[in-house]
C-alpha positions as CSV (number, residue, x, y, z in Angstrom):
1,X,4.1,-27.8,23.6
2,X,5.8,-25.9,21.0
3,X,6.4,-22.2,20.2
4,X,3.3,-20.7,18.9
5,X,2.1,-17.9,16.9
6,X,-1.5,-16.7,16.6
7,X,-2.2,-13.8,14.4
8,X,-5.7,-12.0,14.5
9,X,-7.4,-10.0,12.2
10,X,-8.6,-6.4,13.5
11,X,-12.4,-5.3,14.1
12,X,-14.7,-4.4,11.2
13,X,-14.7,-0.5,10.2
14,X,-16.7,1.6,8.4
15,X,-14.5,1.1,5.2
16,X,-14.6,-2.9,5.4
17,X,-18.4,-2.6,5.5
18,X,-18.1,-0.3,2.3
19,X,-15.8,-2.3,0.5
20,X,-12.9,0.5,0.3
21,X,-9.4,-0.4,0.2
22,X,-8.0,0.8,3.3
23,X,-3.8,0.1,3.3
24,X,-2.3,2.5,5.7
25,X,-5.2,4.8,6.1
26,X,-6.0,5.3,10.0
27,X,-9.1,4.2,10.0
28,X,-11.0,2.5,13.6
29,X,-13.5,0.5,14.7
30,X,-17.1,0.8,13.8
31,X,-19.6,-0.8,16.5
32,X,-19.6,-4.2,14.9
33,X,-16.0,-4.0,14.9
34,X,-16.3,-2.9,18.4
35,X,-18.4,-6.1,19.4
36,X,-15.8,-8.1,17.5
37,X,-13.2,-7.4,19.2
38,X,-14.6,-7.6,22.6
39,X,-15.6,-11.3,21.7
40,X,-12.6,-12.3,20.8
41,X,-11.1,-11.1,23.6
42,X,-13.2,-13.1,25.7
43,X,-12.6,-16.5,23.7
44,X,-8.7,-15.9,23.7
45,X,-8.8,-14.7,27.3
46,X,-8.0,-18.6,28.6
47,X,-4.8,-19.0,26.3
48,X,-1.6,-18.9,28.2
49,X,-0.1,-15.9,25.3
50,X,3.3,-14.5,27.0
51,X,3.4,-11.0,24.6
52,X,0.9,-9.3,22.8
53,X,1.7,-7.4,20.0
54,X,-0.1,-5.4,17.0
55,X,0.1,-3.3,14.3
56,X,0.5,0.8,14.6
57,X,-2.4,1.8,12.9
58,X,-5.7,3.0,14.9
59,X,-7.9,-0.3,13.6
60,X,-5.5,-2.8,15.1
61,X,-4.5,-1.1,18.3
62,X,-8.2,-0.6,19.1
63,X,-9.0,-4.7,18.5
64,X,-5.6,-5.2,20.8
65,X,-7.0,-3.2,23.4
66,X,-9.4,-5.8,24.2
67,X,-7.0,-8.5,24.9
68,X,-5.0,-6.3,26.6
69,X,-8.0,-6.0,29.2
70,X,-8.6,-9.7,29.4
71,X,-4.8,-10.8,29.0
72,X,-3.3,-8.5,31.5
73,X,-0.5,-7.4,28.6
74,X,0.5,-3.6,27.7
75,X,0.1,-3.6,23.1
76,X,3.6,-3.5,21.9
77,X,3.5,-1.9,17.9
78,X,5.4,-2.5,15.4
79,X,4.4,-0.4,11.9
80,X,6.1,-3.7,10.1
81,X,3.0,-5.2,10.8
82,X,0.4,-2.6,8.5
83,X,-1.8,-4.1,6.0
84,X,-0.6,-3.4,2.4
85,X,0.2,0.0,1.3
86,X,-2.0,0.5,-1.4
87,X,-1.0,3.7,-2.4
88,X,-3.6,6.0,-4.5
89,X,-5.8,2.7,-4.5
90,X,-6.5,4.2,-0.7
91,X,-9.8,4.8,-0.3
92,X,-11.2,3.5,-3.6
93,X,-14.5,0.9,-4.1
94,X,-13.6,-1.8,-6.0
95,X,-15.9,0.2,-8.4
96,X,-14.0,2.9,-8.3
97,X,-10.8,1.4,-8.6
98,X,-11.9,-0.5,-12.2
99,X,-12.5,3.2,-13.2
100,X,-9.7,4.8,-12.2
101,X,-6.8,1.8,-12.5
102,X,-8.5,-0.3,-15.1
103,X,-5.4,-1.9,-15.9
104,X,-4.4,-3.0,-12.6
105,X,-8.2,-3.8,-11.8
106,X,-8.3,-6.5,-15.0
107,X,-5.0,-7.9,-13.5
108,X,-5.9,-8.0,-9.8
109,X,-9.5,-9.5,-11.3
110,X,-7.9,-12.2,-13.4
111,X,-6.3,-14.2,-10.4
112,X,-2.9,-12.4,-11.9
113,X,-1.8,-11.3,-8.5
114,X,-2.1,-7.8,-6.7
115,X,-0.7,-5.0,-9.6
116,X,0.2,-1.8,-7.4
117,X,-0.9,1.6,-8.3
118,X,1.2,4.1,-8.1
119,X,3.1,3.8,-4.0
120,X,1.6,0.7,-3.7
121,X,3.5,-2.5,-2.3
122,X,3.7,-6.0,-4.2
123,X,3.2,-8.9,-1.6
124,X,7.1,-9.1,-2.0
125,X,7.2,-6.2,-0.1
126,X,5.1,-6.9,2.5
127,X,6.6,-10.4,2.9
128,X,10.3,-8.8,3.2
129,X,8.6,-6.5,6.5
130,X,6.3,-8.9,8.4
131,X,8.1,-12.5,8.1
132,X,11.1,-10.6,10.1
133,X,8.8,-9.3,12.5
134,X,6.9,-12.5,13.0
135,X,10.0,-14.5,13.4
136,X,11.1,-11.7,16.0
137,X,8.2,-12.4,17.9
138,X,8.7,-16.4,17.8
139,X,12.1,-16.7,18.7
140,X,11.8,-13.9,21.8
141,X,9.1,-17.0,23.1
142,X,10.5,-19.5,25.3
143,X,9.0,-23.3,24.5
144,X,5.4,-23.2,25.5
145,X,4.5,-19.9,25.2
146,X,2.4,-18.5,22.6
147,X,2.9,-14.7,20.8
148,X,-0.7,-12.8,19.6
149,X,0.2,-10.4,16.6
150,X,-3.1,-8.1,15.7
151,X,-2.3,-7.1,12.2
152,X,-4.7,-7.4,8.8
153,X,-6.6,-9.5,6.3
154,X,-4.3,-8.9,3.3
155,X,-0.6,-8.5,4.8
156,X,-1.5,-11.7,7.1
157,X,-2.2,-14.4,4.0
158,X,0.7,-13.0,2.9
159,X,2.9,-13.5,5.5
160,X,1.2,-17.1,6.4
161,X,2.3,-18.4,2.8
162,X,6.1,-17.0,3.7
163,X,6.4,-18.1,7.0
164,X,5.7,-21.8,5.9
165,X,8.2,-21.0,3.4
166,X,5.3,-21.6,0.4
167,X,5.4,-19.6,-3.1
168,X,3.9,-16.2,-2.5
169,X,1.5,-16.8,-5.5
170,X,-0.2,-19.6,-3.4
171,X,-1.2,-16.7,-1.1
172,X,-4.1,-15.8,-3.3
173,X,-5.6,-19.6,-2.7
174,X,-6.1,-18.6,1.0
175,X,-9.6,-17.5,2.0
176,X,-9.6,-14.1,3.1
177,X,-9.3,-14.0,6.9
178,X,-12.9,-12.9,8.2
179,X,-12.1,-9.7,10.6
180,X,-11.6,-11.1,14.0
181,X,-10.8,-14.0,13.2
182,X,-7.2,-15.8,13.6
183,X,-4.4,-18.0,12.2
184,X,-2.0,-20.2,14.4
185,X,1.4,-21.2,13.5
186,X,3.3,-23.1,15.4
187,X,6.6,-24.4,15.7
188,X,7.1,-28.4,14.7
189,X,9.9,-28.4,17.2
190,X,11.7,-26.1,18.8
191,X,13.6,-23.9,16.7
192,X,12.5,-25.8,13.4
193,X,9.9,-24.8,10.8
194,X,6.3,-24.1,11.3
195,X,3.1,-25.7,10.4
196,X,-0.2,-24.1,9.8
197,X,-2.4,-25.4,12.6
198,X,-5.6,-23.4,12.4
199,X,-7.2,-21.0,9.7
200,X,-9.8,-18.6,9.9
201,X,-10.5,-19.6,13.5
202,X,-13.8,-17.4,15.1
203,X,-16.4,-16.6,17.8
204,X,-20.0,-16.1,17.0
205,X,-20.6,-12.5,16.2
206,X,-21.5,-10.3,18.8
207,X,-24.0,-7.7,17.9
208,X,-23.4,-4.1,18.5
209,X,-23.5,-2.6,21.7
C-alpha cells in the first residue's frame, strides 16, 4: 500500500451553525461538534495512521483530541494548516458581509472566485502554506503508513485541487467538505503524484451528548 494522506474537517461550532465566516478566529466546539468528533474518532480508530497532526486553532485541536484518545498519538500543530484568513470578513453572516463588502460579496456570489477584504488571503495564499505542509507530512511516512491532518472546509478544497496539481479555480467545483468529514490522498507510487481516492467520506451523526 502506498503513502496516504487523510485530511478531516473539524467539529461543528456555534459559528458554522450561524453561518459566520470564521478564518482564524479561535472559535471551539459546540455539542454537535463535540458528538462529531467523538464519531469519527471511533470510525478512524481501526486505521493503521503513523502521525497525527492538526491545525493550531482551538476548533481543530479539540476534533484531534478525539483521535488522539482512540489512536494512541500526541496532536502535533502546525498554524500552516488554518482555514482562510478572512480578514475583516471575520465574523460576518453572509448577510452581513453583502452589506458591508458588496463588491466582494457580488464577486464571491458570481462563481468569480473568493475576493479578499481587507487582510484577507486569496486561495493562492493558502495553497503556497498548506501544500508544503501536506507534502511535509507525506514524505516524513514510510510506504504504508497513513498521515491524518485535522484542518478546515475552505483551506482543505483548496489544498486538495494543488496537491493533485489541478488549476486552483477548479477548487470551487468541489463540494464543500461536511464538518467531520474527510478526504484521502494517496500516493500512486511511492514517491510519485497523488490521486484523489475518497471525498467527503462520513459517520452517521451522533447527536449531542
Amino acid at each position: 500500500m502506498s503513502r496516504r494522506l487523510i485530511l478531516l474537517r473539524h467539529g461543528r461550532t456555534s459559528w458554522n451553525e450561524s453561518g459566520r465566516a470564521q478564518g482564524h478566529a479561535d472559535v471551539e466546539l459546540d455539542p454537535t461538534g463535540h458528538a462529531q468528533a467523538r464519531a469519527a474518532a471511533r470510525h478512524l480508530a481501526d486505521l493503521d495512521v503513523a502521525r497525527l497532526w492538526a491545525s493550531d486553532l482551538r476548533r481543530a485541536r479539540q476534533t484531534a483530541e478525539y483521535l488522539s484518545d482512540v489512536l494512541g498519538l500526541p496532536v502535533e500543530q502546525d498554524p500552516r494548516l488554518r482555514e482562510f484568513d478572512v480578514g475583516e470578513r471575520q465574523g460576518l453572516t453572509l448577510a452581513e458581509f453583502a452589506e458591508r463588502f458588496p463588491e466582494e460579496y457580488t464577486a464571491w456570489l458570481s462563481g468569480e472566485g473568493l475576493v479578499p477584504v481587507k487582510g484577507g488571503e486569496v486561495s493562492e495564499d493558502v495553497a503556497a502554506r498548506m501544500v508544503p505542509a501536506l507534502r511535509e507530512r507525506i514524505e516524513e511516512l514510510s510506504h504504508g503508513e497513513t498521515v491524518l491532518v485535522v484542518t478546515h472546509g475552505a483551506a482543505m478544497k483548496v489544498a486538495v485541487a494543488a496537491l493533485l496539481e489541478w488549476p486552483l479555480e477548479l477548487a470551487a467545483g468541489l463540494k464543500a467538505v461536511d464538518n467531520c468529514a474527510w478526504v484521502t490522498v494517496e500516493e500512486i507510487e511511492h514517491g510519485g503524484r497523488l490521486r484523489l481516492a475518497g471525498y467527503n467520506e462520513k459517520v452517521a451523526r451522533e447527536r449531542p451528548v
